[in-house]
Legacy VTK file of the C-alpha trace (Angstrom):
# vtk DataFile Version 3.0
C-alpha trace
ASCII
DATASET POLYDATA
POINTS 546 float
35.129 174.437 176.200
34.801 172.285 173.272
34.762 168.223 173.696
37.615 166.537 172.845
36.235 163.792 169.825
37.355 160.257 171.251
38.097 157.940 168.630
36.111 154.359 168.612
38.430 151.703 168.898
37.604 149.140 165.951
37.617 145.409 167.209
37.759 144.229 163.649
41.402 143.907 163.659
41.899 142.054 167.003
39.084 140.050 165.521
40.772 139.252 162.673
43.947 138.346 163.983
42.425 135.818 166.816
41.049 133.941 164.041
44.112 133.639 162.417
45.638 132.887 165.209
43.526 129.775 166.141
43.558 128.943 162.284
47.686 129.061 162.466
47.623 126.537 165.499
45.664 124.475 163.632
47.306 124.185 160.501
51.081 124.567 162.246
50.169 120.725 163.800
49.548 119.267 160.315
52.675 121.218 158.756
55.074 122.318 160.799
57.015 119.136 160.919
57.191 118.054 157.809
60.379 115.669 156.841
62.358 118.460 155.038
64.432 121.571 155.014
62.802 123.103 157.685
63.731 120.742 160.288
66.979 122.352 159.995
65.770 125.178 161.537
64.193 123.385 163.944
67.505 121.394 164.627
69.250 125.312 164.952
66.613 126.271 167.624
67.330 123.234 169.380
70.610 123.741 170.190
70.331 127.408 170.432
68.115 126.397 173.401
70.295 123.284 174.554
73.559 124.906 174.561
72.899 128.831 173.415
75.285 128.254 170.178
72.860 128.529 166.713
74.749 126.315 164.976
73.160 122.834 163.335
76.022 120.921 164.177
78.170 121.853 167.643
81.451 122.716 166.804
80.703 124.025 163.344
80.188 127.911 163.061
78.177 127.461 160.231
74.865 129.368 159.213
73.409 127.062 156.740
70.016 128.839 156.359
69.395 132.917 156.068
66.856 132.692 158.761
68.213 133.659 162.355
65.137 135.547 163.481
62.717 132.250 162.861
65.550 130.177 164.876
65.867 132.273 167.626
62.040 132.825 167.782
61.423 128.626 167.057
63.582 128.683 170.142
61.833 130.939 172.406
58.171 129.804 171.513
58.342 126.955 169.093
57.601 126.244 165.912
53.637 125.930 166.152
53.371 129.464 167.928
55.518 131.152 165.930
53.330 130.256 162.435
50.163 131.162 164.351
51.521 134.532 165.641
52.979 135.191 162.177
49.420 134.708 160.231
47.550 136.948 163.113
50.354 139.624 162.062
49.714 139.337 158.312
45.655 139.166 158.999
45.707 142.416 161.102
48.272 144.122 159.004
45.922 142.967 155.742
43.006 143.990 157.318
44.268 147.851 157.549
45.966 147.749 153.995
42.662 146.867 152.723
41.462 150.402 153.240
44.227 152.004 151.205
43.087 149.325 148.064
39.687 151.204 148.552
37.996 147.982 149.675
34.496 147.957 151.645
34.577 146.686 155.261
33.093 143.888 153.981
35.796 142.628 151.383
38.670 144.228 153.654
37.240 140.567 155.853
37.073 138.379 152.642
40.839 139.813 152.061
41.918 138.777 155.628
39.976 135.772 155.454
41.515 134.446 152.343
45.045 135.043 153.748
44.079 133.204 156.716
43.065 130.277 154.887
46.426 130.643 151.799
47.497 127.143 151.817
50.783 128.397 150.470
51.471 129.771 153.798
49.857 126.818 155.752
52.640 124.689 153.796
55.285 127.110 155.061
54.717 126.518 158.711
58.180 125.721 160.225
59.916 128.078 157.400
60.751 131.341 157.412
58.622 132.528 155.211
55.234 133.133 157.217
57.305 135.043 159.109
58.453 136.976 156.953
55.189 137.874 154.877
53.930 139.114 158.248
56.952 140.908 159.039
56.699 142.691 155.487
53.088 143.311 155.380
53.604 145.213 158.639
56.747 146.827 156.969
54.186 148.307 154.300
51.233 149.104 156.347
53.954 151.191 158.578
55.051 152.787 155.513
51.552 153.590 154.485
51.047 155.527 157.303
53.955 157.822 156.836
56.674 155.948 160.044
59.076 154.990 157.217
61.550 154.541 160.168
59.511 151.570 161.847
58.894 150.638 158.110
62.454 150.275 157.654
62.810 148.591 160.627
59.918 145.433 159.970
61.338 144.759 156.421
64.855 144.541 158.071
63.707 142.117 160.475
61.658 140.570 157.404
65.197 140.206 155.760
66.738 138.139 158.447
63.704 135.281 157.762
65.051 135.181 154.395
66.993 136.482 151.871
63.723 136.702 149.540
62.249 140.007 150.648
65.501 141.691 149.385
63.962 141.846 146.080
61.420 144.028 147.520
63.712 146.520 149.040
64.799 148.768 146.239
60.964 148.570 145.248
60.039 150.320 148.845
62.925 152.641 148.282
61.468 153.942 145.370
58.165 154.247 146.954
59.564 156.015 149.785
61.554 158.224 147.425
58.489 159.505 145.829
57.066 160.834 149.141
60.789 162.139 149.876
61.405 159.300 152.862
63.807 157.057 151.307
66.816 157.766 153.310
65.273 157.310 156.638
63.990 153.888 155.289
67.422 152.482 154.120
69.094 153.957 156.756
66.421 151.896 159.325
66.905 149.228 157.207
70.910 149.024 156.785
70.849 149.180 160.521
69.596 146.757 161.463
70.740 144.543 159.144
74.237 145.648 160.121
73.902 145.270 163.300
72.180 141.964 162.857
75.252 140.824 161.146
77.628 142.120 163.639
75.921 140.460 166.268
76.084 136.831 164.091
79.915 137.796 163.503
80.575 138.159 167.632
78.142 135.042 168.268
80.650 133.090 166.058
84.182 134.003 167.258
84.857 137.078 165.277
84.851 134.372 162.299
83.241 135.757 159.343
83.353 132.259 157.420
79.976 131.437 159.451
78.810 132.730 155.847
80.364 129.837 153.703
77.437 128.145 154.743
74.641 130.409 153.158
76.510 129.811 150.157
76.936 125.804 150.254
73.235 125.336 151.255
70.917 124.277 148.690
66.956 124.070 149.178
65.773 120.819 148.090
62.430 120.002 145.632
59.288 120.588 147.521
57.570 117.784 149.374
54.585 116.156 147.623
52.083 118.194 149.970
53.527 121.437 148.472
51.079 120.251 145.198
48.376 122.763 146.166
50.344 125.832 146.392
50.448 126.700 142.727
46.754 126.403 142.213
46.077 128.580 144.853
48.485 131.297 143.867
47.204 130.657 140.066
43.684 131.101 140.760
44.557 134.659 143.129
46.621 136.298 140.055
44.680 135.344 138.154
41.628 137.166 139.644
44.363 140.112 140.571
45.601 140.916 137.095
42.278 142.552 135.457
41.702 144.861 139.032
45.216 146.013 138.358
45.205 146.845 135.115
42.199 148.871 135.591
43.606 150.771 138.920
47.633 150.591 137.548
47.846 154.264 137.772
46.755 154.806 141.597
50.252 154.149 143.600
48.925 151.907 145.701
47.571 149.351 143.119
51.056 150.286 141.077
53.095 148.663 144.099
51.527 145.953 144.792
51.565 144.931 140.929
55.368 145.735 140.957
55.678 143.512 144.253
54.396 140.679 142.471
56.032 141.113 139.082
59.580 141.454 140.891
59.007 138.701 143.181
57.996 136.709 140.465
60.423 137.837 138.064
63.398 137.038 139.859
63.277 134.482 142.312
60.613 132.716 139.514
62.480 133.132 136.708
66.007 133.727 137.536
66.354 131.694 140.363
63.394 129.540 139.799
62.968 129.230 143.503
60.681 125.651 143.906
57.512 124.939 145.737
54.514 127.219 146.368
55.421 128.124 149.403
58.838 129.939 148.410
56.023 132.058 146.829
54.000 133.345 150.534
55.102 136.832 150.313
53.020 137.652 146.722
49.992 135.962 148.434
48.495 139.115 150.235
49.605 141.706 147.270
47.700 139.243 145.084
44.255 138.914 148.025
44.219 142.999 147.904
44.193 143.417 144.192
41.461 140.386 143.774
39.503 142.202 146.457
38.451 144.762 143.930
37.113 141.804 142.011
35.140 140.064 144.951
34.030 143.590 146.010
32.597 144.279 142.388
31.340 140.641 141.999
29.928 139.046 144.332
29.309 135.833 143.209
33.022 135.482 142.424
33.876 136.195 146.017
32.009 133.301 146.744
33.398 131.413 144.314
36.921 132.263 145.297
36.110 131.652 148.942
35.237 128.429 148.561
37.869 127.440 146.309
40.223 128.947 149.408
38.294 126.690 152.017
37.932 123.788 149.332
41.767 123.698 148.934
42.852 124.280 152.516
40.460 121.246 153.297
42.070 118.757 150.879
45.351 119.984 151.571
44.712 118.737 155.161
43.449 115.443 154.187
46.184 114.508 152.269
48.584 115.897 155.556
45.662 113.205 157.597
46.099 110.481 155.212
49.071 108.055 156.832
52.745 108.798 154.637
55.007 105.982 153.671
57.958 106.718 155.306
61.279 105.577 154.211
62.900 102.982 157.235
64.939 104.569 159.778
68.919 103.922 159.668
69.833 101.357 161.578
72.464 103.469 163.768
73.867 101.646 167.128
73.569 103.161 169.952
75.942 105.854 171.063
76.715 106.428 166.972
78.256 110.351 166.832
78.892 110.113 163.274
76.230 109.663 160.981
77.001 110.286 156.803
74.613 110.380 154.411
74.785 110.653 150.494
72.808 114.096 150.594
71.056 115.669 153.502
67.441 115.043 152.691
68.191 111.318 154.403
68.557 113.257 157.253
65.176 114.057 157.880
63.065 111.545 158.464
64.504 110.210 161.758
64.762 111.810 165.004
68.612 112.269 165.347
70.258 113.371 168.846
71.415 117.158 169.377
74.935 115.597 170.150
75.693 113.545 166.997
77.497 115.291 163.672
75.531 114.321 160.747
77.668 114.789 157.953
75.912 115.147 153.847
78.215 113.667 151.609
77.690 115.856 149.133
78.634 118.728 151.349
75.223 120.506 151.563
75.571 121.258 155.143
79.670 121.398 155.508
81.575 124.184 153.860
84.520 122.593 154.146
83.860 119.275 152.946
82.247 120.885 149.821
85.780 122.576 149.216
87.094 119.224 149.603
84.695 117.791 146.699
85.404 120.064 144.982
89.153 119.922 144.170
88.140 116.006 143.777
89.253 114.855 147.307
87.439 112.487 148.872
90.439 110.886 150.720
91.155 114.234 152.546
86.938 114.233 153.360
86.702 110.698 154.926
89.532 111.196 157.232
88.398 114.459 158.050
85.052 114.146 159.303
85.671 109.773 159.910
81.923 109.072 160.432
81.165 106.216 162.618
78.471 105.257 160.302
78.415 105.882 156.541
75.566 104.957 154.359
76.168 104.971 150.973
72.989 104.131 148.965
72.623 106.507 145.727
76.437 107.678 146.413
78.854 107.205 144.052
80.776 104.022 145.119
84.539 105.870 144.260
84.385 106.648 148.838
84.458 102.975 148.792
87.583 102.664 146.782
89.867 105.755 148.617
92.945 104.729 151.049
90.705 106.305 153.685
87.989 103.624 153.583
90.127 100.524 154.688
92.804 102.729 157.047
89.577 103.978 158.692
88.227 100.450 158.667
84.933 99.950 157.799
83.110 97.404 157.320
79.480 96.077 156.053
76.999 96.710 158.812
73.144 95.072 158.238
73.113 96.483 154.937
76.125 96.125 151.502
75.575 99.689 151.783
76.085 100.861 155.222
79.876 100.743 156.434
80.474 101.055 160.416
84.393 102.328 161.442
85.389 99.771 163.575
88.575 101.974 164.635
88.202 104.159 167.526
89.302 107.761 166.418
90.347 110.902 168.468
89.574 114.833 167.551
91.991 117.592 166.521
93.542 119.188 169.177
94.206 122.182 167.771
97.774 122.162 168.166
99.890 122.981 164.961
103.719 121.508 164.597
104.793 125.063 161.778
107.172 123.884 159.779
107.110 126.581 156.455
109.424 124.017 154.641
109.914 124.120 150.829
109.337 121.196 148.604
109.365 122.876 145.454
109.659 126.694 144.284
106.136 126.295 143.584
104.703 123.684 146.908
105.279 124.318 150.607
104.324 122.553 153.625
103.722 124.826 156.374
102.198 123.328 159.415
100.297 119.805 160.477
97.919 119.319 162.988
97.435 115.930 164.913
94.463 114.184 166.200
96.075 113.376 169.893
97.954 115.082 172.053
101.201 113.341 172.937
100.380 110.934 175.937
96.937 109.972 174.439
95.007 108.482 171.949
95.283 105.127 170.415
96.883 103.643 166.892
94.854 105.225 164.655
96.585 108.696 163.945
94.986 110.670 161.556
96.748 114.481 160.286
96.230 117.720 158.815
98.793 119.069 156.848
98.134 122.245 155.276
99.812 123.052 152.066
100.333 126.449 149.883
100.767 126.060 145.992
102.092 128.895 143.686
101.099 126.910 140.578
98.451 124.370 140.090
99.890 121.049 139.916
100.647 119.355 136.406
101.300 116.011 137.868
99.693 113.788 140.597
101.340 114.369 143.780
101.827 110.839 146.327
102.223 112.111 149.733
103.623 109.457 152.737
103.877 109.332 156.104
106.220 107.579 158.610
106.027 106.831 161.852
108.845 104.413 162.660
107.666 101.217 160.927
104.282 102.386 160.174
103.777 104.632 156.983
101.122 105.090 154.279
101.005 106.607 151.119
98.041 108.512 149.694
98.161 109.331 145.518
96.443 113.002 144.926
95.230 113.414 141.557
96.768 116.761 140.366
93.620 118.475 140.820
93.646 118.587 144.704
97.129 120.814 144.529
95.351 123.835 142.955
96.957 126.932 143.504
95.769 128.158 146.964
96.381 127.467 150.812
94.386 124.178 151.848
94.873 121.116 153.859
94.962 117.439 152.919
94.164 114.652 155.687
95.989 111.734 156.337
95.537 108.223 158.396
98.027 105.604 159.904
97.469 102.894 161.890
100.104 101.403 164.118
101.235 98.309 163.752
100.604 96.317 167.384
104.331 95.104 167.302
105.708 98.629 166.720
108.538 99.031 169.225
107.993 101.845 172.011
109.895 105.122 172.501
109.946 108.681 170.731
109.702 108.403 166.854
109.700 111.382 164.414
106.357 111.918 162.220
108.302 112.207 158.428
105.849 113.804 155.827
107.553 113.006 152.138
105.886 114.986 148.870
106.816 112.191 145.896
105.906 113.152 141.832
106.870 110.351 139.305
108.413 108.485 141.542
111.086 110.898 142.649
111.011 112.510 146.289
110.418 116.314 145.835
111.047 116.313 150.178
110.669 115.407 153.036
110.482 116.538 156.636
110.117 115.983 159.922
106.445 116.651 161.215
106.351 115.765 165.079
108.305 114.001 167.378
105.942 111.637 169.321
105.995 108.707 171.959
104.512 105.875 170.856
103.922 103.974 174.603
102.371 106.678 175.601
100.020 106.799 172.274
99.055 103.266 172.384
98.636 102.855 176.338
LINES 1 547
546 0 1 2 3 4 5 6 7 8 9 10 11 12 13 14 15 16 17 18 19 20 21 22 23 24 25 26 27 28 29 30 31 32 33 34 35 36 37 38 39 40 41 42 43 44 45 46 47 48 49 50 51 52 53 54 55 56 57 58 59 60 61 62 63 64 65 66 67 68 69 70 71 72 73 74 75 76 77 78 79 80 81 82 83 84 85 86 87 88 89 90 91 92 93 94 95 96 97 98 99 100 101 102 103 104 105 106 107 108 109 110 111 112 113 114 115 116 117 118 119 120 121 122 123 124 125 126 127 128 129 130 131 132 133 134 135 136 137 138 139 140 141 142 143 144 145 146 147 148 149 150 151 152 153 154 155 156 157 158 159 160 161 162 163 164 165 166 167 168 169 170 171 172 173 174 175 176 177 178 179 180 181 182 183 184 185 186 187 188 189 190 191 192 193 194 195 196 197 198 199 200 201 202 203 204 205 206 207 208 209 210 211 212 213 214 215 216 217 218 219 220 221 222 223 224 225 226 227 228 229 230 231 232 233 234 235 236 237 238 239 240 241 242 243 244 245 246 247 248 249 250 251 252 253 254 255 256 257 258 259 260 261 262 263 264 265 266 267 268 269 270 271 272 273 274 275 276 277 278 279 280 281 282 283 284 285 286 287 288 289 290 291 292 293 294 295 296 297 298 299 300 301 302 303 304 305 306 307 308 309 310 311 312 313 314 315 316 317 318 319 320 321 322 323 324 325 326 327 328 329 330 331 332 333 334 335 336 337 338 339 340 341 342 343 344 345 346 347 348 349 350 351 352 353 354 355 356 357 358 359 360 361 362 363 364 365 366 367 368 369 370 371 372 373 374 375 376 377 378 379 380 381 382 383 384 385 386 387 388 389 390 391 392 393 394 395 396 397 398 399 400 401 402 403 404 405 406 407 408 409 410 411 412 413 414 415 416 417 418 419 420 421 422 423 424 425 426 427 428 429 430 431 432 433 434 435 436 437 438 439 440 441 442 443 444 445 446 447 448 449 450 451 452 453 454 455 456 457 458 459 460 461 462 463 464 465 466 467 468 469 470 471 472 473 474 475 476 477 478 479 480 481 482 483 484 485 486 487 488 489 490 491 492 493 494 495 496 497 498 499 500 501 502 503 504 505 506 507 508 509 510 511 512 513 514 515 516 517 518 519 520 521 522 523 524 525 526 527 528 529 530 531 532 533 534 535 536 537 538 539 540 541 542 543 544 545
């Protein structure tokens, strides 16, 4: 009876990846929490854990980031653990693609090693992009070994860290065509991703706009410590580019030079992604081709090693070195409100799950950014009414809308920081339909009121949502009445583009209004002549003010 040949189990890998792993935790406390874009998916895992909703705000359905895998995950193990679990992925998963690069055992380490030491990726703690290099590299090493399903499967769950391994998708397909394999690998993959986004879809009410945000959301310049990235990348192609022209025409070089051109191609030079970090994923395809390098030269794989080490070290000391920090707002206590100019304000102060912070240039609102952009700040201020609204580096024309004194604000510690004074009420939800004509080419067909009838106080603030045939020519004044009080608001033409959208209106109630029911009028004047007007709501004004 012959003896069954039992295969040694090589500790290398699990070697490998527990160094990375300790190296991740170490980094992840230095970088993690830096004051930028990824504390918004921090902020996302936070309520996701507080309440179960992943939204950054509570009450808006809005994804603002392509990155629900690294929220939910941030969310279930944190941010530190889920950097240091992503590098002992792309370590191990490195370590085994070595072998198909035809490195040594001794340069497959070097190859791991420098990964585990890429201060590109150190820089990305908190993003999703360690996550997703891992995810991808394990996406490749399954497709390597012939499970093109399972590959499929890592570089879908790659593509919900981040929109930035797409670019690598059609590349795999190809690869996976040439062996014959490249429908079960986009069928894996278009699973998952589908089912991903059907699972998003019935997290948010059935609501498919939780996409506007994706769109609205623009990544910021990279923070100073990102100034090390580059180099590090620089020095790795440039050590990668000889090996691969000399090894282009084995398939296995061939990808990984096409991974890097197409990454680089398009999200470097068409989208001109910033920061070194946006640039993780080409870090490993670049270590595997310079391993051919190190492995023929020696003293170069010294050299390269201790540029690695030499850069991760300074990169830390600058993280060690104390930060000037901007000061912190000065927000009252029990502020819900908060509005900044643009949302990097946002990050350097610990802000409470609970309050609405609001970026004035609508980087983290999809509505407000429609708003801007038909040129109608009035309609914004009312709308979202922060309590506190700081206006440095805005323009000052929020100062100078209707909204601004209705809402009444005032200077608080600062010529720059308003506080709203007025005690508001939400949207109820409740919509008066009304589908009345003003002009063959504007209709008014429903408003929406801050208070129910019985409650609330004399500020009223409504929604009235218009449709328009025709773009408008002319400005458009619109007033409301309630009994003595009214207020008219002047809409450059602009804001009536030719569409369904709402415009939002405040009036404040005079204290010597007389009590008892009075109709809500909504009039639509142009050149001084009244187009319509119409009867909104009926309400009680005792009952409002008491």
């Amino acid at each position: 009876m012959a003896e069954r040949s039992v295969r040694a189990l090589d500790p290398m890998p699990f070697a490998v990846a527990l160094v990375a792993l300790l190296i991740g935790l170490m980094a992840a406390s230095f970088f993690a929490h830096l004051p930028d874009d990824r504390l918004i998916i921090a902020r996302y895992a936070e309520q996701f854990r507080s309440t179960g909703q992943l939204v950054f705000n509570r009450g808006e359905n809005t994804l603002l980031m392509a990155a629900p895998l690294p929220m939910l995950a941030q969310a279930l193990i944190g941010a530190d653990a889920l950097f240091a679990l992503s590098m002992a992925l792309g370590a191990a998963c490195l370590y085994y693609l070595a072998a198909s690069a035809a490195l040594t055992n001794a340069s497959r380490l070097l190859v791991a090693g420098i990964f585990a030491l890429a201060y590109p990726l150190w820089v990305g703690a908190g993003t999703g992009y360690p996550p997703m290099t891992g995810l991808a590299l394990l996406g490749l090493l399954l497709a390597q070994q012939g499970r093109w399903r399972w590959a499929g499967l890592a570089f879908a769950a790659a593509a919900l860290c981040g929109t930035e391994v797409l670019v690598l998708i059609a590349l795999m397909a190809l690869y996976a065509a040439q062996q014959g394999k490249a429908w079960r690998f986009m069928l894996a993959f278009a699973a998952v991703c589908g089912a991903a986004f059907m699972a998003l879809w019935l997290h948010y009410g059935f609501d498919v706009r939780f996409v506007e945000g994706l769109l609205t959301f623009r990544r910021s310049a990279p923070p100073a410590e990102d100034v090390l990235s580059l180099p590090f990348i620089a020095l790795l192609l440039l050590a990668a580019l000889p090996m691969w022209w000399q090894a282009r025409h084995e398939q296995f070089i061939a990808l990984l030079g096409a991974w890097i051109a197409l990454y680089i191609g398009i999200w470097g030079g068409i989208f001109r992604l910033e920061g070194g970090f946006t640039y993780a994923l080409i870090v490993p395809a670049a270590a595997l081709l310079a391993g051919r390098l190190f492995q023929r030269a020696p003293i170069v794989s010294v050299l390269g090693v201790g540029v690695a080490v030499g850069t991760s070290v300074v990169g830390l000391s600058v993280m060690m070195a104390p930060r000037a920090l901007p000061p912190l707002f000065p927000v009252p206590e029990g502020t819900q409100r908060v509005a900044v100019p643009f949302k990097d304000l946002l990050f350097y102060q610990r802000w409470r799950l609970d309050q609405q912070l609001i970026a004035l240039d609508g980087s983290l609102q999809p509505e407000l950014r429609r708003m801007l952009e038909r040129g109608d700040l009035h309609s914004a201020l009312v709308r979202y009414a922060p309590d506190m609204l700081y206006l440095a580096h805005a323009e000052d024309d929020w100062r100078y809308t209707d909204a601004f004194t209705t809402l009444g604000y005032t200077p608080y510690q600062s010529e720059r920081f308003f506080q709203r004074e007025l005690p508001i009420t939400g949207f109820t939800g409740r919509f008066f339909i009304m589908d009345q004509p003003f002009s063959p080419d504007l209709a008014l067909r429903q408003a929406e009121l801050t208070t129910e009838l019985g409650t609330g106080g004399d500020l009223l603030r409504v929604r009235l949502r218009w449709e328009v045939q025709r773009p408008a020519s002319r400005p458009i004044t619109v007033q409301l009445r309630l009994g003595q009080a009214e207020q008219r608001t002047a809409f450059a033409a602009n804001v009536f583009g030719a569409g369904t959208f709402d415009t939002y209106h405040a009036l404040r109630l005079p204290p010597d209004m007389p009590d008892g029911a009075v109709a809500l009028r909504v009039r639509a004047i142009v050149n001084g002549g009244t187009l319509a007007e119409v009867e909104a709501a009926r309400l009680t004004v005792r009952a409002m003010r008491d």
